[in-house]
C-alpha positions in Angstrom: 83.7 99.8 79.0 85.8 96.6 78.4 88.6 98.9 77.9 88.2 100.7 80.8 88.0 97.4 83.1 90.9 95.7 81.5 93.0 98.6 82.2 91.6 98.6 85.3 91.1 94.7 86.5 92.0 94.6 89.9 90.8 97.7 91.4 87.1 95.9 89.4 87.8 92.9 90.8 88.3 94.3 94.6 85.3 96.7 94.6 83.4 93.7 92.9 84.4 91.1 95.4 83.8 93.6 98.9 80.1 94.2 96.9 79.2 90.2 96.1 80.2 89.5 100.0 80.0 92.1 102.1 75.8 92.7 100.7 75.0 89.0 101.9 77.7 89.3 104.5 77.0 92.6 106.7 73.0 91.3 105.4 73.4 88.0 108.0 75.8 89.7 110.6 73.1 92.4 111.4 69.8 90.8 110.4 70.5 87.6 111.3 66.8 86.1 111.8 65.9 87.6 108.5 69.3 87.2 106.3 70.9 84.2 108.7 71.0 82.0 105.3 73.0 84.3 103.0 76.4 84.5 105.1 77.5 81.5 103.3 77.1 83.5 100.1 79.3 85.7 100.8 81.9 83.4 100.6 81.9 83.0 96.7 82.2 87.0 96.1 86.1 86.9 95.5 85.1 83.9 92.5 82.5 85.6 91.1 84.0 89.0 90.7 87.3 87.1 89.2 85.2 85.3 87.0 83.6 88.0 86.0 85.8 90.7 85.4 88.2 87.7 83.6 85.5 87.0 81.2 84.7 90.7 81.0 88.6 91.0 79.8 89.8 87.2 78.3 86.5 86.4 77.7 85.8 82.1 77.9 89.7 82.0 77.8 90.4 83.9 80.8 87.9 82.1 82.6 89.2 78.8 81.4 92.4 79.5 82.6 91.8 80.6 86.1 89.4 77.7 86.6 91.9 75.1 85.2 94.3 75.7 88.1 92.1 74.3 90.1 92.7 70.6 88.8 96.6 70.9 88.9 97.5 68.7 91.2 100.8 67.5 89.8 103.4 69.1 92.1 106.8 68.2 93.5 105.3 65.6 96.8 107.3 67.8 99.3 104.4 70.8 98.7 101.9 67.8 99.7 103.6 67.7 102.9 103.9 71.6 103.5 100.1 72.3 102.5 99.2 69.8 104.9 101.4 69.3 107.8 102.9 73.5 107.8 99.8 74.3 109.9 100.0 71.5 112.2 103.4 71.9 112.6 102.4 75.9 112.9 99.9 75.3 115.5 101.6 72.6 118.0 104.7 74.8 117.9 102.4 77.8 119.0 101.2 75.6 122.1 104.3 74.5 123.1 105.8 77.8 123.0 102.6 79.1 125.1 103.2 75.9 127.4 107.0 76.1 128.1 105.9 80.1 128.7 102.9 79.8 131.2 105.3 76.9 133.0 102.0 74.6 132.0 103.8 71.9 129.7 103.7 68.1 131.2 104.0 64.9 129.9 100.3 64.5 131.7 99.4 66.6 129.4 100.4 64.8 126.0 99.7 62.0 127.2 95.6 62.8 127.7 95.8 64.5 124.5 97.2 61.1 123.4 94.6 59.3 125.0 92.0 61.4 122.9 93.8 61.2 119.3 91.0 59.6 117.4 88.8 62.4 118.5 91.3 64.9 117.6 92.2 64.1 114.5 88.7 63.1 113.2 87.6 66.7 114.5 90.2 68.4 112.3 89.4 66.0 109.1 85.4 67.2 109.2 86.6 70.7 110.0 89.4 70.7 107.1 86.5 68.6 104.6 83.8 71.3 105.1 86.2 74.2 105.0 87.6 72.4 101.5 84.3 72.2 100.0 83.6 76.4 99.8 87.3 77.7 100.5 87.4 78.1 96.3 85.1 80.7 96.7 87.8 82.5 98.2 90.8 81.4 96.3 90.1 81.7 92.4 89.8 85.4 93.5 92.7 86.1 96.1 95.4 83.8 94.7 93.9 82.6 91.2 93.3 86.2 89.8 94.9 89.0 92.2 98.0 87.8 93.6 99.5 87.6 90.0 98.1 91.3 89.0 100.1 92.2 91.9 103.0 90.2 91.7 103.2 91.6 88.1 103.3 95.1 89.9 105.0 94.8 92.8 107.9 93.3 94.8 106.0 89.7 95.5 106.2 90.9 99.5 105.0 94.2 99.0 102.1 92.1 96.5 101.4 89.9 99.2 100.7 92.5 101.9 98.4 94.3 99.6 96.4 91.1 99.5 96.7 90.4 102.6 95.4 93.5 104.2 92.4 93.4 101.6 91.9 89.9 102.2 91.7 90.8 106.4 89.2 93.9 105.5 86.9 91.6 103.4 86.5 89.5 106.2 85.3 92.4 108.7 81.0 91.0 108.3 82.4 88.0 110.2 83.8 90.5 113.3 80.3 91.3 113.7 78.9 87.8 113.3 77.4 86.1 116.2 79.4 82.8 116.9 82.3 83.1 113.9 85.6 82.9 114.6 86.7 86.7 114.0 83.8 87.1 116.7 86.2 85.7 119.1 89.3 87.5 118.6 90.6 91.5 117.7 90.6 92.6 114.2 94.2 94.0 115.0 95.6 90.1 115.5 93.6 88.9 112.6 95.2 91.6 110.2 98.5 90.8 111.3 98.1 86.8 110.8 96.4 87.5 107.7 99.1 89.7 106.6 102.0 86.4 107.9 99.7 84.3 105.9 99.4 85.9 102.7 103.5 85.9 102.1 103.2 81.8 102.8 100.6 81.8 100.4 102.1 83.4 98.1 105.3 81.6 98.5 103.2 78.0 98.2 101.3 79.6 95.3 104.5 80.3 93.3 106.0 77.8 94.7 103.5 75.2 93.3 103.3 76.2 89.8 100.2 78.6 91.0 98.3 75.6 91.6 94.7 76.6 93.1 94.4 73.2 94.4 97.1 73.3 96.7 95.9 76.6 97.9 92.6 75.4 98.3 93.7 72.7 100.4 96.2 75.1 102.7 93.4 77.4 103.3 91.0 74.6 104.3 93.8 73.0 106.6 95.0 76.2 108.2 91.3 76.9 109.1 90.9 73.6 110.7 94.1 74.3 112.7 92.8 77.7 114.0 89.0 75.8 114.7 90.3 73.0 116.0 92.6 75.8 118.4 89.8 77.5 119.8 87.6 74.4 120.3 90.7 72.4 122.3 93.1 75.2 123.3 91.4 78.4 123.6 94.2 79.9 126.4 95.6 80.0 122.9 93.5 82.7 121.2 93.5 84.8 124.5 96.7 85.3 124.0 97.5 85.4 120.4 101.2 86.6 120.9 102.6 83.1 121.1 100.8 82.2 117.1 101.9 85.2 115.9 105.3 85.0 117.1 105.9 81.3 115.6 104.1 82.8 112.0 106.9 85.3 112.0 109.2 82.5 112.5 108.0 80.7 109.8 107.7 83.7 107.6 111.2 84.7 108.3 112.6 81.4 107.3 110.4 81.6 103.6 111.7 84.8 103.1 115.5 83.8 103.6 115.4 80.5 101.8 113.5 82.2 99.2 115.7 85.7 99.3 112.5 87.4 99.4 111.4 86.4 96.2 109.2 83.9 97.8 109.8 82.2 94.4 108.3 84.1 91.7 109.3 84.2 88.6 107.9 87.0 86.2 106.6 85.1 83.2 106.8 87.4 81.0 111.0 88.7 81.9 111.5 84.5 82.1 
């Protein structure tokens, strides 16, 4: 049996993760009065099948390693900056591209927004803190245990939009979720930005040494940004074009800079 799942690690680690999340998940979606309480369960199914089928396999090792990334914070400062500000920077550029489109940019504008900047910004610090708090859940299994399966595989694009279409599909108990974000929006927009996200996760990932931490943190903050959208900009997600558009942007540029490498470096050819 150990055999057969080491041989076999990711595809265990997928069917494992869709089963710990999407029981709990499709459980509070559909029965919400009764099973309300387990949808933030399902959050912890991508860590708990990678801890599992890494024990299964490495045994304490391979659990040691994947939950040591989580502490490595020492990275060049400039990744600091990218975790943090890329999906401000992401999200403002999406407005103002929206604005300047819909003729509805002013200086009137800004300046009420300015007006309300404590408010803004200490909305997107509690959104990015709770979202911080539970988005390992998530990570140890997408980045900490299958991007590098893949990457080992495939071209690190072609890795990354595996994950990335997975990762979209594993989040389909929140389409039907009363209130959620994915609620609000088409799964067909939400797979594509999933997909644009995954490569500049990947390229952070890499990027950073495959430092959890930082990927934890970019998760949390690009969640805040896309809350904090729909709470103060919502013309925004009714017309998701303009976010998708600057995401290709962005991705474009990784991919250049990065000659579509997106900065990984087989350890094992190195």
């Amino acid at each position: 049996m150990r055999a057969l799942i080491r041989n076999n690690s990711l595809i265990c680690f997928f069917v494992l993760a869709f089963i710990f999340s999407w029981v709990p998940g499709f459980s509070a979606a559909l029965l919400p009065e009764k099973y309300g309480g387990l949808a933030f369960l399902s959050t912890f199914g991508p860590a708990l099948s990678a801890l599992l089928v890494a024990g299964i396999v490495d045994g304490a090792d391979g659990i040691k390693k994947l939950l040591q990334s989580l502490f490595q914070w020492r990275v060049k400062w400039t990744w600091y900056l990218v975790v943090l500000g890329g999906p401000t920077v992401m999200m403002v550029s999406a407005i103002l591209l929206y604005s300047l489109w819909n003729h509805s940019f002013s200086f009137q504008n800004i300046g009420d927004w300015l007006l309300h900047f404590p408010e803004h910004v200490t909305a997107l610090v509690l959104v990015f803190l709770f979202m911080f708090a539970a988005i390992w859940g998530e990570e140890i299994g997408w980045r900490g245990f299958a991007l590098p399966g893949l990457q080992q595989a495939y071209h690190p694009l072609l890795a990354s939009l595996i994950l990335g279409a997975v990762w979209a599909v594993w989040h389909l108990p929140l389409f039907f979720t009363r209130g959620s974000v994915q609620s609000q929006m088409g799964f067909a927009y939400f797979l594509f930005a999933t997909l644009g996200y995954s490569i500049l996760y990947s390229w952070i990932y890499n990027g950073t040494g495959e430092s959890l931490l930082m990927m934890c943190m970019l998760h949390a903050a690009n969640n805040a940004t896309v809350t904090y959208t729909m709470l103060f900009f919502a013309p925004l997600t009714r017309e998701p074009i303009f976010s998708l558009l600057v995401l290709a942007l962005f991705n474009g540029i990784v991919i250049v800079i990065s000659k579509s490498t997106l900065l990984y470096r087989n350890k094992e050819t190195a």
